[in-house]
Structure formats: structure tokens, C-alpha cells
N, C-alpha and C positions, 0 to 999 in steps of 0.2 A: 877433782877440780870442780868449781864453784859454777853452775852457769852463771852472766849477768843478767843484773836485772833491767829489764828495760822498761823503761816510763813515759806515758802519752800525756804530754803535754797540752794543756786546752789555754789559750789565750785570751786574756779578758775582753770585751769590748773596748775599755776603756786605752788599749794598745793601739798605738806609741802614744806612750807618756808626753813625750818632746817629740812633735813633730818633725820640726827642721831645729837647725842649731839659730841660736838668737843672731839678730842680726848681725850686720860688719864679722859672722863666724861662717863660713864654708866650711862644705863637707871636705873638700879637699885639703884644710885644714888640720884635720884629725882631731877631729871632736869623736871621739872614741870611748874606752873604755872605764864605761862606770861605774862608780862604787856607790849602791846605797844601802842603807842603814837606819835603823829607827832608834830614837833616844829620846829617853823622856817625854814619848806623846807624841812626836814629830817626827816624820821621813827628812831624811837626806840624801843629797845627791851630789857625790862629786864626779863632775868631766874632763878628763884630760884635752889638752887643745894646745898648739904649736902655731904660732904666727912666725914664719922664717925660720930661724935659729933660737927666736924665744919660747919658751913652755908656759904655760898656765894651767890654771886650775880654775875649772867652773863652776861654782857652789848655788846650788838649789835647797830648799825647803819648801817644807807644808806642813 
């Protein structure tokens, strides 16, 4: 059997990216789990987020 490898993680200064969620968005919203990605030169960032019963998608670049 394999030990696992374990990994120390060092955090950039520049963390959190996104402070708070923009505004009219609470945490209590679930502004959660994001997806980013780089494509052609530029970061992406999608946020999942729920107001009620609706879902959204929160899209960032740079």
C-alpha cells in the first residue's frame, strides 16, 4: 500500500481574491463554489449563487 502524499500549502498575499460577494449578494446566499480557469491570456471565474428558489451564475474575468 501507497503512503499519501501530503502537501503544504502556502497562500498568496494576494488571498481572497473576492473579498465579499458584490453587492445586493449575501453570504447567506450561496455564493459558493468556484470554478476558475485560464483561456487565452485571461482568468475566469464562475460563482454559483441562489436568490430564493433562483440559481445564477456569477462570471468574473481578468
Amino acid at each position: 500500500m501507497r503512503k499519501a502524499a501530503y502537501w503544504r500549502l502556502r497562500l498568496s498575499e494576494l488571498n481572497p481574491v473576492i473579498k465579499h460577494p458584490p453587492a445586493g449578494i449575501r453570504q447567506d446566499n450561496h455564493f459558493r463554489d468556484p470554478n476558475v480557469f485560464f483561456q487565452d491570456g485571461t482568468w475566469y471565474m464562475l460563482v454559483e449563487n441562489r436568490l430564493g428558489d433562483n440559481g445564477k451564475i456569477l462570471f468574473y474575468c481578468r
